[in-house]
Backbone as a ProteinNet text record, in pm:
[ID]
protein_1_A
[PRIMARY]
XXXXXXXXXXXXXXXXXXXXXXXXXXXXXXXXXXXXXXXXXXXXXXXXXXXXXXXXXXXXXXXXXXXXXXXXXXXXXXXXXXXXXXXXXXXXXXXXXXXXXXXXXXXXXXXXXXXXXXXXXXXXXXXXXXXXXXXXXXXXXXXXXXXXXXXXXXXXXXXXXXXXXXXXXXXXXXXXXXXXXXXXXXXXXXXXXXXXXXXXXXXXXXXXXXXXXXXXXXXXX
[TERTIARY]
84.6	0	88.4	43	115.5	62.1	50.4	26.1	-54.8	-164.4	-250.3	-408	-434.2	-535.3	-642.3	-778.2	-914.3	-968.2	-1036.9	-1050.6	-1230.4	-1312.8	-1460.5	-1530.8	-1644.6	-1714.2	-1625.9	-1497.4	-1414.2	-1390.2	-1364.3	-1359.5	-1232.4	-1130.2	-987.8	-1009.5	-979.5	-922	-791.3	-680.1	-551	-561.7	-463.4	-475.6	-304.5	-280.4	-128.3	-91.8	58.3	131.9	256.2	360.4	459.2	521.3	658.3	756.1	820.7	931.5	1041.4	1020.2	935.4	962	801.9	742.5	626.1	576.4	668	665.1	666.7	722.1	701.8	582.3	559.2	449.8	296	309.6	150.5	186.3	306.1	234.8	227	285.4	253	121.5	70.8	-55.8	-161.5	-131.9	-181	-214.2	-66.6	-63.6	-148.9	-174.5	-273.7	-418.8	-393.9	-556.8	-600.3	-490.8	-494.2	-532.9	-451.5	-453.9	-579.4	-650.6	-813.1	-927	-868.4	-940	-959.4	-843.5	-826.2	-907.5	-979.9	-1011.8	-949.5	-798.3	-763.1	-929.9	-910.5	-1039.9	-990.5	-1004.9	-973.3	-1031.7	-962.8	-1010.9	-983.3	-1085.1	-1017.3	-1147.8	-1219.4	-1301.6	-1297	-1325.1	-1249.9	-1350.3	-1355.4	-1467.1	-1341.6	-1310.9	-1192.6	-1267	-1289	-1276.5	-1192	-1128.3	-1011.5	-988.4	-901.4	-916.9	-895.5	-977.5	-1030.6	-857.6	-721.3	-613.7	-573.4	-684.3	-577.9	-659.7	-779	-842.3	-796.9	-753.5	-732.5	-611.5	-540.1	-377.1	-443.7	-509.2	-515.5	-609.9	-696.6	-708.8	-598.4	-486.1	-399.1	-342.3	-284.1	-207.9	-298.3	-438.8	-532.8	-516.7	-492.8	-475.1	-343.8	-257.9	-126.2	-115.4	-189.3	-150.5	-180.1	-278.9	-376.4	-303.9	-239.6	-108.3	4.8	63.3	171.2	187.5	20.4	-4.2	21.5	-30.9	-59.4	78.6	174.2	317.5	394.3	348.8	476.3	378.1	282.9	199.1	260.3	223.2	296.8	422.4	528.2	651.2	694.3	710	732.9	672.3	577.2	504.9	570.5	605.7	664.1	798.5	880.3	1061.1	1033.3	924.5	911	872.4	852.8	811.6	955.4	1091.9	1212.7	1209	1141.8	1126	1242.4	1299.8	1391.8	1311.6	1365.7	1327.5	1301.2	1423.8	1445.4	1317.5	1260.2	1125.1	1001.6	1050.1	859.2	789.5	885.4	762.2	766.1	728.3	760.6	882	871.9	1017	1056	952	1042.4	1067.3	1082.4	1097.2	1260.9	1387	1507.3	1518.8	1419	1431.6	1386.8	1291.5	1203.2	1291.9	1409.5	1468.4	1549.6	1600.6	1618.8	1520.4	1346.7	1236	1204.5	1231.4	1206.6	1301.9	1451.5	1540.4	1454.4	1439.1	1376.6	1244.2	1167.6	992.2	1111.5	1157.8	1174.1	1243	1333.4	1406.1	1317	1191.1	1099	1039.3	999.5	967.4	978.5	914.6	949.5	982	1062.1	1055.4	965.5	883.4	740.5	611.6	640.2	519.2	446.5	321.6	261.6	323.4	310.8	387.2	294.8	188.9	137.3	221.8	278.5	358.7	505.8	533.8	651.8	618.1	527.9	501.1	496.7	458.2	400.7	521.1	618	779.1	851.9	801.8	874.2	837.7	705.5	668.6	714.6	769.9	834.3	1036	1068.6	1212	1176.3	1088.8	1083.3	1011	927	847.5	974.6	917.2	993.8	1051.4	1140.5	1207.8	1250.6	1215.2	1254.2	1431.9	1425	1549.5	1638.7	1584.2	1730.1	1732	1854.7	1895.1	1921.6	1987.2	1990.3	2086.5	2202.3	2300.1	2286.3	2132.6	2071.5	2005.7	1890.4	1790.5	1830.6	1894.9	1948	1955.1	2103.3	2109.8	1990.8	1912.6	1797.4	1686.6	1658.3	1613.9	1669.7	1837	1873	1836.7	1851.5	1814.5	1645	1593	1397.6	1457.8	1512.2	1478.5	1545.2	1696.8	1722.3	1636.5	1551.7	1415.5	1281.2	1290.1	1126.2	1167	1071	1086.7	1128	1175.8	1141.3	1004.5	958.4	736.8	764.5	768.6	727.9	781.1	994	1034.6	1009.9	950	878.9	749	694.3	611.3	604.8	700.3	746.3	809.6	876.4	934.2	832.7	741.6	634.2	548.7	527.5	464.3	511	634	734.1	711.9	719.5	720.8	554	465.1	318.3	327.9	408.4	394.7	465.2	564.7	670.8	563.6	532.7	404.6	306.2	260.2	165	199.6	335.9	436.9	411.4	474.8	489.2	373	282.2	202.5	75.3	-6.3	-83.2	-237.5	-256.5	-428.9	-426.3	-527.2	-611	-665.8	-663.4	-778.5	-709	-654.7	-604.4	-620.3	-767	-833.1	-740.6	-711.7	-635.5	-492.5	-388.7	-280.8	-347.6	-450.7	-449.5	-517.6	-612.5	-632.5	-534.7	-405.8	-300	-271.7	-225.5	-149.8	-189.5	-270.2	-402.4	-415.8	-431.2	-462.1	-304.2	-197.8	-9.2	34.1	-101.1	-82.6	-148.4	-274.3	-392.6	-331.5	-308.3	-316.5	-457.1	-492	-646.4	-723.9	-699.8	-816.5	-866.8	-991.6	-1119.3	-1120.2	-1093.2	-1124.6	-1185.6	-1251.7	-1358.6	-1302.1	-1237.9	-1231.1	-1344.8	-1373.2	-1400.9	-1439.6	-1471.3	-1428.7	-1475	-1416.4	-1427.3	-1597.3	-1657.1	-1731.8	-1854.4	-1778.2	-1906	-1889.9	-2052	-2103.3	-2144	-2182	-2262.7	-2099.5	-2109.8	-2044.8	-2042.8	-2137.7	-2124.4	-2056.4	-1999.6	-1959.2	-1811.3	-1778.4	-1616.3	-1568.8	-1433.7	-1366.6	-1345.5	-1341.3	-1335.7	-1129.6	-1078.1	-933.7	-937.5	-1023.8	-1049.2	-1153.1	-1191.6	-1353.7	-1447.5	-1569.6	-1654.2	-1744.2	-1811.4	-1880.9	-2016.9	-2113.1	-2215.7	-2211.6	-2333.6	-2316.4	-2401.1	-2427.3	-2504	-2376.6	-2251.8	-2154.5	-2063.8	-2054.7	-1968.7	-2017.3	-2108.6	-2198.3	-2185	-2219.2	-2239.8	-2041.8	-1944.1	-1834.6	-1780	-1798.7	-1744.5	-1812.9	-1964.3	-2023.1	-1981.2	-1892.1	-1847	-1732.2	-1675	-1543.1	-1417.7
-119.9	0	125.3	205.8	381.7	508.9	621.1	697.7	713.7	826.7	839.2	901.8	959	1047.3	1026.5	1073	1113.8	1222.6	1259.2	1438.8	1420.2	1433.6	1443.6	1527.7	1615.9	1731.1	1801.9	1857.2	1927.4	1901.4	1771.3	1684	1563.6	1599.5	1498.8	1395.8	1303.1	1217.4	1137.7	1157.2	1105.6	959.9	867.5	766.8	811.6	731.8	734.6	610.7	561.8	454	571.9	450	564.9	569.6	636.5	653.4	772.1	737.4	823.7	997.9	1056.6	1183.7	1209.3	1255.5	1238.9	1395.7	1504	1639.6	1615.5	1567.2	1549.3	1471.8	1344.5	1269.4	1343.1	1437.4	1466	1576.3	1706.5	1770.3	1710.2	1607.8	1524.7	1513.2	1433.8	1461.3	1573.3	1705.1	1809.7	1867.8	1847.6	1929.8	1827.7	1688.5	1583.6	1720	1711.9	1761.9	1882.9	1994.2	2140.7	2073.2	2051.3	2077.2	2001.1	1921.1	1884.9	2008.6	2076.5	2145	2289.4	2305.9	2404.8	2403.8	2244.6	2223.1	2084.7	2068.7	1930.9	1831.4	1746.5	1696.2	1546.7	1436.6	1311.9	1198.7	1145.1	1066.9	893	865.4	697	606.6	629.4	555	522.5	408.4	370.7	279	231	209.8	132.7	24.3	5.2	-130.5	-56.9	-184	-237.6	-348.7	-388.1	-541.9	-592.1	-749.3	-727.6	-886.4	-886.7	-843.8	-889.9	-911.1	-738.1	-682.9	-534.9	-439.3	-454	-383.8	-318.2	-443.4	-406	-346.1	-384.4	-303.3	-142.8	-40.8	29.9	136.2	18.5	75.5	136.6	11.3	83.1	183.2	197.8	291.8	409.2	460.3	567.1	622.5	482.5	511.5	580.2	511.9	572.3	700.9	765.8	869.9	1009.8	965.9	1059.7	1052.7	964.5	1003.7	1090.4	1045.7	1052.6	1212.7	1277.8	1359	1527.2	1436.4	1486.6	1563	1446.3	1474.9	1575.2	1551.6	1633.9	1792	1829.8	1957.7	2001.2	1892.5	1905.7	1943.8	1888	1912.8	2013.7	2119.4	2265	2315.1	2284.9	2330.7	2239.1	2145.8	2059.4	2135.1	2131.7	2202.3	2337.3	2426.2	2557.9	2574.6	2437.9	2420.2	2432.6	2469.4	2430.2	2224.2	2150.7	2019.6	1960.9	1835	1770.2	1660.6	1722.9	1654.1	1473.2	1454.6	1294.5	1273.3	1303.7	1287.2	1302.5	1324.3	1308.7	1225.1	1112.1	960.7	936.4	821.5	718.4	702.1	599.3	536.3	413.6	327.7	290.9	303.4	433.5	473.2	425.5	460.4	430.1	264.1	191	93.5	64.4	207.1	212	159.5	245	237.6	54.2	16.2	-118.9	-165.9	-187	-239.5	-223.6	-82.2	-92.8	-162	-165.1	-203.5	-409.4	-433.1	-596.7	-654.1	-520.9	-544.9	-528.3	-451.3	-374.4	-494	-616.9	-753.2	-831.1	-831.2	-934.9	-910.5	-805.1	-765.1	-823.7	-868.8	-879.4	-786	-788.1	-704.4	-613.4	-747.3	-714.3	-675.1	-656	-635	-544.9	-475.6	-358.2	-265	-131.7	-13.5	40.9	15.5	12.7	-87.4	-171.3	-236.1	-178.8	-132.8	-30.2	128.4	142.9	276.3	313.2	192.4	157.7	170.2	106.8	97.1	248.8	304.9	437.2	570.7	539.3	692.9	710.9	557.6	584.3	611.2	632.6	653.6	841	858.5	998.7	1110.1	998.7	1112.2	1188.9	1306.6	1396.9	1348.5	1452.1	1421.7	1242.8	1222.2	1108.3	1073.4	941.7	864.4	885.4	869.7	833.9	932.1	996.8	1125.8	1082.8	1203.5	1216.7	1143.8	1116.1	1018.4	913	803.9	747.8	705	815.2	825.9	774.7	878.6	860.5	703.9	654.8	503.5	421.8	426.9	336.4	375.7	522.6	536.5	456.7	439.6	378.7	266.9	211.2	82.5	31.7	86.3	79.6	80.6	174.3	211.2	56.9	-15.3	-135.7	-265.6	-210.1	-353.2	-360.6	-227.7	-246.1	-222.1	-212.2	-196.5	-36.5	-13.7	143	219.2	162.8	180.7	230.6	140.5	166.9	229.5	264.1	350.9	518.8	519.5	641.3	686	599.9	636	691.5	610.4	660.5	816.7	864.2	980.9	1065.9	1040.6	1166	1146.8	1090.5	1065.4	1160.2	1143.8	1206.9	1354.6	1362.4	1510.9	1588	1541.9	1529.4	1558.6	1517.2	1528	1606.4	1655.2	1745.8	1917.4	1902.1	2010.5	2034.3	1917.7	1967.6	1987.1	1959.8	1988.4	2144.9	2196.6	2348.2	2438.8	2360.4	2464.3	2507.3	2623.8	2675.4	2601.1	2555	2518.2	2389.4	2395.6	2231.1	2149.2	2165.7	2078.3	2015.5	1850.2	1768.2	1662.5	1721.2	1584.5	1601.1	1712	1657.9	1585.1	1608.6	1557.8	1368.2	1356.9	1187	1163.6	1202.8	1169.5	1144.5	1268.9	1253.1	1130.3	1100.2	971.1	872	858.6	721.4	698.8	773.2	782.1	710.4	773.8	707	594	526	359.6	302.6	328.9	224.7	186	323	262.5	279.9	139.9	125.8	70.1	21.2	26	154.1	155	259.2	267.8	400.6	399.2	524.5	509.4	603.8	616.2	796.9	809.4	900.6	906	987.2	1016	1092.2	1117.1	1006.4	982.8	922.7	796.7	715.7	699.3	698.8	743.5	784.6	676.1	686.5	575	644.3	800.2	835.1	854.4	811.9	844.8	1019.6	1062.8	1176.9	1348.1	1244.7	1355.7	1303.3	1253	1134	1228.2	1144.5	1189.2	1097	1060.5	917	1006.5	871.4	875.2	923.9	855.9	876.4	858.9	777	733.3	674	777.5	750.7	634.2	578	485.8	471.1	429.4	417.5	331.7	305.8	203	117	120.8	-6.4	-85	4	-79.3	-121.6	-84.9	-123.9	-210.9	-256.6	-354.5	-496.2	-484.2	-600.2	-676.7	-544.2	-563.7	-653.8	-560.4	-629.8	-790.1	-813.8	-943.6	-1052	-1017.5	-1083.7	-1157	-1088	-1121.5	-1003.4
0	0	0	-61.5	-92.7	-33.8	-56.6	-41.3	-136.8	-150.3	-270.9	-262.7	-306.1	-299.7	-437.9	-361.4	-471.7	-441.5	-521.7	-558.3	-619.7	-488.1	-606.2	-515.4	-595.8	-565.7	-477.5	-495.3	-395.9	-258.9	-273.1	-128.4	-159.8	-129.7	-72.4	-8.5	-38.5	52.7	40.7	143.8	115	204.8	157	214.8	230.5	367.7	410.6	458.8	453.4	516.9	597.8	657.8	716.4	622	637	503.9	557.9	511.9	556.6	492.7	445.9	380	387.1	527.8	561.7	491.1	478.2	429.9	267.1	247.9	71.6	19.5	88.4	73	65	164.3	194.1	76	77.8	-70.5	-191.3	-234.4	-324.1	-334	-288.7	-246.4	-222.8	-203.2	-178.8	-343.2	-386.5	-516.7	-626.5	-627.4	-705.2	-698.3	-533	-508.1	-584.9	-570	-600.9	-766.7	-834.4	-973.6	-1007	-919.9	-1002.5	-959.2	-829.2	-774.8	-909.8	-968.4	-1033.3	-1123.8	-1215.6	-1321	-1375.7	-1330.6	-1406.4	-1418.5	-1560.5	-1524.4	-1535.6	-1470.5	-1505	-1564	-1682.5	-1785.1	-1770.8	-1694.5	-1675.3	-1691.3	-1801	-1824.1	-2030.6	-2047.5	-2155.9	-2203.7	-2351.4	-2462.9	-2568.2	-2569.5	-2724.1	-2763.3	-2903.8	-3003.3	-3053.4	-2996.1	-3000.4	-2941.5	-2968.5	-2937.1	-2764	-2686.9	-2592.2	-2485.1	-2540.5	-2453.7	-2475.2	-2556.2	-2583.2	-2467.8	-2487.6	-2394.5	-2286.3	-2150.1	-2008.3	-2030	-2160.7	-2145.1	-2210.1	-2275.1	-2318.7	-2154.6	-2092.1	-1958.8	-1872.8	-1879.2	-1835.2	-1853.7	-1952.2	-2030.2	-1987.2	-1968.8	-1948.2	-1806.7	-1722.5	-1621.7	-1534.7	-1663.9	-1602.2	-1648	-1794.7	-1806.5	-1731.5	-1689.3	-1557.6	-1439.9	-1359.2	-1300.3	-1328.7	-1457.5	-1497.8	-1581	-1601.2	-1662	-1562	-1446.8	-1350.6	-1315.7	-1225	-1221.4	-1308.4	-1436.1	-1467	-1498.6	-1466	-1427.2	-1310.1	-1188.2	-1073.4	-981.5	-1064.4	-1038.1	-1007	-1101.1	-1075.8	-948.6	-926.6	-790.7	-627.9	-657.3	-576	-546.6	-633.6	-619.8	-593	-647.8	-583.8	-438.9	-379.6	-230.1	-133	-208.6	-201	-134.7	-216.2	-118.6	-205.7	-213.2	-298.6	-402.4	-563.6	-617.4	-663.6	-579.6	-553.9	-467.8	-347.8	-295.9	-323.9	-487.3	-553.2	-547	-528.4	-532.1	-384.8	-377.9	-282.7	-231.2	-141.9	-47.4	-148.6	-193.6	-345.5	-461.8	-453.7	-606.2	-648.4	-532.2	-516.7	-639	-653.3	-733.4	-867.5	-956.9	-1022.2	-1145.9	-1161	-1275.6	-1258.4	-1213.4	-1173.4	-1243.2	-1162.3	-1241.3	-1339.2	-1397.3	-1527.6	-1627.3	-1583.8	-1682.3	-1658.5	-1583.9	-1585.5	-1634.7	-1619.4	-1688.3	-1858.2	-1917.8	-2072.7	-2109.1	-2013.5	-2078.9	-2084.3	-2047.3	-2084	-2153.6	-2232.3	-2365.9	-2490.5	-2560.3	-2728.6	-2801.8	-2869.2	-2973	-2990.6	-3081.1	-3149.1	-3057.9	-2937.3	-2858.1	-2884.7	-2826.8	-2865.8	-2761.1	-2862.1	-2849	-2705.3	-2678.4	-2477.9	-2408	-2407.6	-2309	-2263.8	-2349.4	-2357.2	-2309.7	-2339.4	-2324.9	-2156.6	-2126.8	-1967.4	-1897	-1934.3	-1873	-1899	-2011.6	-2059.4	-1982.9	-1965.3	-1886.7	-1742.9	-1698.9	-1585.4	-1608.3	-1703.2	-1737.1	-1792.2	-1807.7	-1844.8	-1765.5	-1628.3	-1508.7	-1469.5	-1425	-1378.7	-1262.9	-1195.1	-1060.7	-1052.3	-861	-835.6	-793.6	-784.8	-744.8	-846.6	-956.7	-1075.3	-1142.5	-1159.3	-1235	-1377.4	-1456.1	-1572	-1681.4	-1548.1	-1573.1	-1628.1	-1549.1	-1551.4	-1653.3	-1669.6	-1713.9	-1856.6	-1937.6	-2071.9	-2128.6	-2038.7	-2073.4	-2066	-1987.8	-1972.1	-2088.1	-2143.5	-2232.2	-2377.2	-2377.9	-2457.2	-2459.3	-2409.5	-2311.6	-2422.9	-2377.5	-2435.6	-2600.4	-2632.2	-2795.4	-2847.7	-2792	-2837.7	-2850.9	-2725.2	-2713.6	-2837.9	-2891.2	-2910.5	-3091.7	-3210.8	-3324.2	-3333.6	-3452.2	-3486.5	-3498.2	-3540.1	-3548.6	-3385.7	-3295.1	-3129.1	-3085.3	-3125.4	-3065.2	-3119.8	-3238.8	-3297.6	-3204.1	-3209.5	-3080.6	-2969.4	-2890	-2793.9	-2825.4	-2884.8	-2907.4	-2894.6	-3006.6	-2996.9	-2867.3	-2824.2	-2738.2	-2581.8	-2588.7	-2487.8	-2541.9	-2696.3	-2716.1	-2652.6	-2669	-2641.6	-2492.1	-2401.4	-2251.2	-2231.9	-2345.7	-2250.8	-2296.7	-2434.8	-2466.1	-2331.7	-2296.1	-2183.8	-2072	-2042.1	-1927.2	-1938.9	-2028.6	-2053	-2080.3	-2071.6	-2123.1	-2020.7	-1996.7	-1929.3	-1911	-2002.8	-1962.8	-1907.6	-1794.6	-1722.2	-1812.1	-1991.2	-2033.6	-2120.6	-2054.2	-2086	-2230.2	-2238.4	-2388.8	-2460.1	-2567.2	-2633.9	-2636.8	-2548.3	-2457.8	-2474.9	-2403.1	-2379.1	-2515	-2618.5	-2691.2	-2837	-2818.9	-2916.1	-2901.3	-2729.1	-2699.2	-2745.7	-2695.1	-2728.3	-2848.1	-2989.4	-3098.7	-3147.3	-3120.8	-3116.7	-3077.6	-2951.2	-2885.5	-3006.6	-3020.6	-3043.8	-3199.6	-3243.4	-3411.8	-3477.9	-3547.1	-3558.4	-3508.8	-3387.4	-3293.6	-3271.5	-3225.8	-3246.8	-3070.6	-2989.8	-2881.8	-2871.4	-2704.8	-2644.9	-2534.1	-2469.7	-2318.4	-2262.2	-2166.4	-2056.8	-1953.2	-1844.4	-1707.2	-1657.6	-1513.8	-1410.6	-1436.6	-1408.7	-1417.2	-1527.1	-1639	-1732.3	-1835.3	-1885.5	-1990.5	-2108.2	-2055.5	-2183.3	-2307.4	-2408.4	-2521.9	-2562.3	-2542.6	-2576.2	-2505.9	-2376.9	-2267.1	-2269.2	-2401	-2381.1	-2522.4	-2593.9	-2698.7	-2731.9	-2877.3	-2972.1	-2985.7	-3027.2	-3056.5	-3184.9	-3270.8	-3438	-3489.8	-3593.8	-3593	-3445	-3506.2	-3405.4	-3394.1	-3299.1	-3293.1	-3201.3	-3223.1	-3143.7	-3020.2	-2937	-2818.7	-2872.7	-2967.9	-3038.5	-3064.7	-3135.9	-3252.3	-3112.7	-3014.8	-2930.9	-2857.9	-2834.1	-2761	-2820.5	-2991.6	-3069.9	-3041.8	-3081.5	-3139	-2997.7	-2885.4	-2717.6	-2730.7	-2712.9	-2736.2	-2822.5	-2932.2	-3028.9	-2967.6	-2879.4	-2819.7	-2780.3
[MASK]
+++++++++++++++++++++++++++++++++++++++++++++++++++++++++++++++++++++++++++++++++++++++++++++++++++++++++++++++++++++++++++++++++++++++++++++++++++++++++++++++++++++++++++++++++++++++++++++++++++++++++++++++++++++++++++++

């Protein structure tokens, strides 16, 4: 269990363990809260027509980016706290890059460009344990594992986060929908907020689709 917070009708709730950096932990946490409070809006509800094993991985990938989206908004506000950037995460973060170099050797090649992507956004979150020294080689590291198709991906993809890193507005759709549209390919997907079903309060990646066509297509398999 971690540290970690939810944010609904302007009401927090942090969950805590102990951990050595009890001052960094909770604004970590503080600043999740602030930036939904501001408007961030969060997108973790998901619609893919797509084969049945691709699905829960494209969940993921949604899910991590709404973290991961989050963070690097965050950051700047964290180090302007004068706090240390190595204490953005957790108490195990000290091992992330380790894990990632061991999830990226079990990789195929040929895998899909979300399984990688999953291992990558943690070699390119801001702050943390592993510096730049680091960072680089292990980025090298990914581009030797995966095709050129995936490591193209990945690039823009990084370029896509570092855009919304820098830039002023809370309204994330297009940011996860570039992404998403750069994983899927031609699979046909649907995000939007927290809880929602209606299609029409979401963003299609590319072509649109009904809940008729997604009903038959899911039932099929």
């Amino acid at each position: 269990m971690l540290w970690g917070s939810s944010t609904a009708d302007g009401r927090t709730v942090i969950e805590f363990v102990p951990t050595k950096a009890p001052v960094e932990a909770l604004a970590h946490e503080l600043l999740h809260a602030d930036l939904k409070l501001k408007g961030y809006q969060q997108f973790t509800s998901l619609v893919a027509l797509a084969p049945k094993e691709r699905r829960q991985l494209y969940l993921t990938v949604l899910s991590m980016l709404d973290n991961e989206l989050q963070h690097h908004r965050m950051f700047r506000g964290f180090t302007a706290l004068g706090l240390s950037k190595k204490r953005f995460y957790n108490d195990t973060d000290k091992n992330t890059y380790r894990e990632v170099r061991r999830e990226v050797e079990e990789l195929q090649k040929g895998d899909h460009p979300a399984e990688f992507l999953l291992q990558f956004a943690s070699v390119i979150a801001p702050g943390g344990a592993g510096d730049e020294a680091q960072r680089q080689p292990l980025k090298n590291f990914v581009k030797t594992r995966c095709t050129p198709e995936t490591w193209r991906v990945l690039v823009e993809v990084e370029g896509l986060i570092e855009k919304w890193r820098l830039g002023t507005s809370l309204d994330v759709t297009a940011t996860v929908r570039d992404i998403l549209r750069l994983v899927a390919g031609e699979d046909r997907l649907w995000f939007g907020p927290t809880g929602c079903t209606d299609l029409a309060l979401g963003q299609f990646t590319d072509v649109e689709f009904t809940i008729e066509e997604a009903t038959t297509y899911l039932q099929g398999g």
